[in-house]
N, C-alpha and C positions, 0 to 999 in steps of 0.2 A: 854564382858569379855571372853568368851567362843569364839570368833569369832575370838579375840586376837588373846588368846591360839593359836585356830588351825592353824591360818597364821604363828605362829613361829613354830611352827609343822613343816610344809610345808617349811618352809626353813630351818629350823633344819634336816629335817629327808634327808637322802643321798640315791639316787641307781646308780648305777655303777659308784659312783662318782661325781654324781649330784644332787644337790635338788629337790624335787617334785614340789615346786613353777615353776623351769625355765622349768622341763617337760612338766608340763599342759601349760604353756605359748608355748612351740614349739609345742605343739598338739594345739592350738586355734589358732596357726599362721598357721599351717599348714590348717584347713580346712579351715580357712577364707580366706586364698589362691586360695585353691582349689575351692570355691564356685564363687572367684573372679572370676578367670579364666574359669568357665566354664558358669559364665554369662554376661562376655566380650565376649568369642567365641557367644553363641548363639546371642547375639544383633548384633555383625557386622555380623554375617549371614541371619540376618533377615535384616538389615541395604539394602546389596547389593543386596540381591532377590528381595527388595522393590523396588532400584533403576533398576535391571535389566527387569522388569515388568514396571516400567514406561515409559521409552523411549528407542527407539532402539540405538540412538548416545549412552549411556551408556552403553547399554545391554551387549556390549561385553565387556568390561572391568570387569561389575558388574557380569556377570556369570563368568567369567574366575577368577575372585576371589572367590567368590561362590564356587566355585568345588576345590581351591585349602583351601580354609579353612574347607572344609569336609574332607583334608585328615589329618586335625589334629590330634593326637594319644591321647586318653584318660589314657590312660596307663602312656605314657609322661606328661603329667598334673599332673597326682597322683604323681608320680616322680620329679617333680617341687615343688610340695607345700609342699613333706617332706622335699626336700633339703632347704628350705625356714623354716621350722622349726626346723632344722638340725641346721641350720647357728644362731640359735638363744641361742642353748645350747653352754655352757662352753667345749668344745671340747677338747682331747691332740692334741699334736701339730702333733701326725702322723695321726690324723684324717682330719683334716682342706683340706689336701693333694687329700685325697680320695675325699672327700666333691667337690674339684675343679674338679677332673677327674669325677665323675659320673655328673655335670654340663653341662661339654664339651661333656660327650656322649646323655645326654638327648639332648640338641641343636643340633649336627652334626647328631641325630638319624631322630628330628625332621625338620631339613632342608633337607635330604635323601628324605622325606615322599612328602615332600610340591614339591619337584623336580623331583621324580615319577610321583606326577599327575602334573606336568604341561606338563611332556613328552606327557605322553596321552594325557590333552586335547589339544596338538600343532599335534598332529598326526591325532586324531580325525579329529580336523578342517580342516588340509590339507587333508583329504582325502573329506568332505561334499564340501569342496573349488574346488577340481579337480573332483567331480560328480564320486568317488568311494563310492558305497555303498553297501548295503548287498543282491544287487541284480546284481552290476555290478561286473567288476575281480576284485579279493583283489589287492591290491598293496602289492608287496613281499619285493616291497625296502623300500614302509613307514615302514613295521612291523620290516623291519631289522635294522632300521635306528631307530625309536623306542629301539630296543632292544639292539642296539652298545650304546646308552646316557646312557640308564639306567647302562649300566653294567659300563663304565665310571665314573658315579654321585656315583656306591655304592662303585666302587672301592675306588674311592678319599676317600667319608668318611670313610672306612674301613683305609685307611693308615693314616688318619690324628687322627683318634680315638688309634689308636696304635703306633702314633708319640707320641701323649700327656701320652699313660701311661707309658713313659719310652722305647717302645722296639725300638732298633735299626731295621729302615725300609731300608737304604741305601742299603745292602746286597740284601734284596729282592727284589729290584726297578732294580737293577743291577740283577739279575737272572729272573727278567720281559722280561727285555730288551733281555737278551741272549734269553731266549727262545721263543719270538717273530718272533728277528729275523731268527729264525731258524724254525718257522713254518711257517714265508711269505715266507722263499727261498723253500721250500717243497711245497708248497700250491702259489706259485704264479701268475701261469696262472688262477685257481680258484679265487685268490683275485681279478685276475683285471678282465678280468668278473665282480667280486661283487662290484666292485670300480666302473666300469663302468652303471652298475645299480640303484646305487645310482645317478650317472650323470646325468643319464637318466630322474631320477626320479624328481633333482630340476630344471635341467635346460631344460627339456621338448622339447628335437627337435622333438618329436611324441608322439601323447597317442593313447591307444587301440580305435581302427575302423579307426584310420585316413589312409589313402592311400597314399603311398609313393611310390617313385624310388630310391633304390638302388645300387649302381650296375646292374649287369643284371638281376634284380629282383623288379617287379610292381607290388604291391598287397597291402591288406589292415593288419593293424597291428592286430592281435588277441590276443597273452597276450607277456607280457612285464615279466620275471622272471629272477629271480637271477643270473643266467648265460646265459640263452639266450633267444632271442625274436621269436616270433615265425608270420609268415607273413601267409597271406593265395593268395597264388598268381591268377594271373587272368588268368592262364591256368588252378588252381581248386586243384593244388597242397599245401601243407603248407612247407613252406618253413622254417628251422632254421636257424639263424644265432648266432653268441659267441656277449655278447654284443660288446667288446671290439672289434672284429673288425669290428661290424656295426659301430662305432662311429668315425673310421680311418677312413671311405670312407663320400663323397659327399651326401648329403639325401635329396630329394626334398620331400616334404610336400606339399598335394595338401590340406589340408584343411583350408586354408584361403584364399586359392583361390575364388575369386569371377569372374572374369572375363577372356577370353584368347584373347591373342594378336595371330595372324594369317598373315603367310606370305608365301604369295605361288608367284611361277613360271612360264613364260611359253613364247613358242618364236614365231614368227610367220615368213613368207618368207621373202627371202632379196629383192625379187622384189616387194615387197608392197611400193606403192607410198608415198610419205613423209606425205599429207594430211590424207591417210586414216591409216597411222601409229598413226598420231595423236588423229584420229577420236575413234582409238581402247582404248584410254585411257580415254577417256569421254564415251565410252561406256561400261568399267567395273564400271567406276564410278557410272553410273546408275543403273548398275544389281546390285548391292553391297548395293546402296540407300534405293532400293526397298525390300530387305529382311529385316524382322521382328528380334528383338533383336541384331540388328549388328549396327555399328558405323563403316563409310567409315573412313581410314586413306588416305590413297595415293595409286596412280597407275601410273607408270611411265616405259618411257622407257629405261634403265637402263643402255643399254649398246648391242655391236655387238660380237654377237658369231659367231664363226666358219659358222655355217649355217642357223643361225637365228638371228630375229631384238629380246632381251630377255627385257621383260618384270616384272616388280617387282610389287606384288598388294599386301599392306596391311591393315589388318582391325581388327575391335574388335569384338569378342562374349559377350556380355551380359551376358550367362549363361555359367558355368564350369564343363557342362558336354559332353563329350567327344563325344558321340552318337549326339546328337544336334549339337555342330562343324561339324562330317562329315555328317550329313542331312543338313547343311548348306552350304557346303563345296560342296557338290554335286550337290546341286540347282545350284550354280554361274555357276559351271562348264558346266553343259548343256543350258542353258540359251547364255554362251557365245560360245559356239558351232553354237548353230543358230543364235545370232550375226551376228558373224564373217561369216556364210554363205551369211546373208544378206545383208554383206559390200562388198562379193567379196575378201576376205582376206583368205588365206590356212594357217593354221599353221604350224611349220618349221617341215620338216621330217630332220635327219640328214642324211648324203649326206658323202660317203665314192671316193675319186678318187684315182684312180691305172692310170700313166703317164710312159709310156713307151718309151723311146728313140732309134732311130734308128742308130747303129754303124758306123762310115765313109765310105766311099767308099774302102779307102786304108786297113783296118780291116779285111771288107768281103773279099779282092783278097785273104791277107795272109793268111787267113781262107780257103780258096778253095785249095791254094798249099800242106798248112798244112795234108790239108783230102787225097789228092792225092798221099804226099809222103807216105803217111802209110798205104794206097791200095796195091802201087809198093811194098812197104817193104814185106805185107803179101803176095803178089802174087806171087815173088821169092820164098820166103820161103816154 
């Protein structure tokens, strides 16, 4: 009887226009929410650490959810499970409104959060992926490039949160723009530098230590930054360049190089006899055999120069280092020095002739009378 009572109490009695029945009932929605919710989050957190510790095929997916369900907002949780008890009381109708707007912002706050850390952990990765770490150079373009999403991802929900309460964002989207473009035309040699950095950074025609040629600059890359790369050349100098015009010019990359192709020159006299012309090409072949880490291609006689029979021998190095080529380079060539002396074969000197012709008979009289008249001339005179 007493229990009645109180239950018609409870719905009898009104605060701010509400029964104390449907309030206790939106306070027992809301924490049974709240309890919901925060031991859904811990099981699939405990779920995917479980899977990510079991197998590496999983691992990554299982941590990379892992770290994105750590950036849940507990804040945002409590805020969910009132509007969840909210929606359960008898509301005016200018409240219902509100009730939808603080919805869209708990979601757009909490999709912001979850897309913060996926930036990091995709930055993170790409830098453990390309062997940046906290002992090698930072990457200036990951951290930038990091830093342009983020401010993109808070931008958007900022405008999409103030689309929803009403305010007119068109105005400012258009005053975005205007003053955009009017800080790339101000900052635009700077931008592309920082444009070209970013290039640098996904499509990778060189990382720090690799040795390149560009232009008339040979050296090894030392750091890689925002505006410009910086070389350390192999005269000992370091060399700057703007990224943007490193990446206009041609860029050889020697670090994938495993092997070098070699093709050298050389002529020998015209009066070498056909047989021992011949002879001289099976006997590069053989010095070439004979050397350690090299692979004979061809030795041929190529063709007739001005003052020599010339000669084309090509071959492979094994190894790609440059020092090793001309210690290799340098064996053949003495080697076929004493060859070639032991075949009786000279090699070509080049050979300059100066051909003088002698004037006719009738030229040199004319020439005699010529000198004569201008004797008699001056001897009058």
């Amino acid at each position: 009887m007493d229990f009645a009572r109180d239950w018609t109490w409870l719905h009898s009695e009104a605060l701010w226009g509400m029964s104390a029945a449907s309030m206790l009932l939106a306070a027992a929605a809301a924490m049974g929410t709240y309890l919901l919710l925060t031991l859904t989050l811990r099981w699939a957190q405990r779920r995917v650490r479980r899977h990510d510790e079991e197998g590496a095929a999983r691992g990554g997916a299982g941590g990379l959810l892992a770290q994105l369900l750590a950036g849940t907002s507990q804040l945002l949780i409590v805020l969910a499970s009132v509007l969840v008890g909210l929606g359960l009381l008898d509301l005016p109708d200018r409240w219902h409104g509100r009730v939808g707007q603080l919805w869209f912002l708990a979601v757009a706050v909490q999709i912001g959060l979850w897309g913060s850390r996926a930036t990091s952990v995709a930055v993170q990765r790409y830098r453990q992926h390309h062997g940046v770490g906290a002992t090698g150079q930072a990457s200036a373009s990951a951290t930038l490039m990091s830093w342009g999403l983020r401010t993109l991802l808070w931008v958007t929900v900022l405008l999409a949160i103030l689309s929803n309460l009403g305010v007119n964002i068109t105005a400012f989207i258009a005053s975005l723009g205007v003053g955009g473009v009017a800080v790339a035309l101000a900052l635009q040699n700077i931008l592309g530098d920082l444009f070209a950095s970013m290039a640098i950074a996904v499509d990778k025609p060189f990382e720090v230590g690799d040795f390149i040629v560009v232009g008339g600059v040979a050296g090894t890359v030392q750091q890689v930054g925002v505006k410009t790369t910086r070389i350390k050349a192999l005269s000992g100098e370091q060399v700057v360049m703007g990224n943007t015009d490193l990446l206009k010019q041609t860029i050889n990359n020697y670090r994938l190089m495993r092997e070098r192709r070699i093709v050298f020159s050389f002529g020998i006299a015209h009066s070498t006899p056909a047989d021992k012309a011949e002879q001289v090409s099976r006997t590069v072949a053989e010095i070439i055999r004979a050397v350690p880490q090299v692979r004979f291609d061809r030795a041929h006689l190529k063709g007739f120069g001005a003052s020599s029979l010339d000669y084309e021998v090509v071959y492979i190095v094994e190894d790609p280092g440059f020092n090793v080529y001309m210690d290799i380079q340098q064996r053949i060539n003495l080697q076929l020095l004493e060859r070639l002396r032991a075949l009786d074969v000279q090699l070509a000197v080049p050979v300059s002739r100066l051909q003088f012709n002698s004037p006719p008979a009738g030229a040199q009289q004319a020439d005699v009378l010529a000198q004569a008249a201008v004797a008699g001339g001056a001897g009058r005179a």
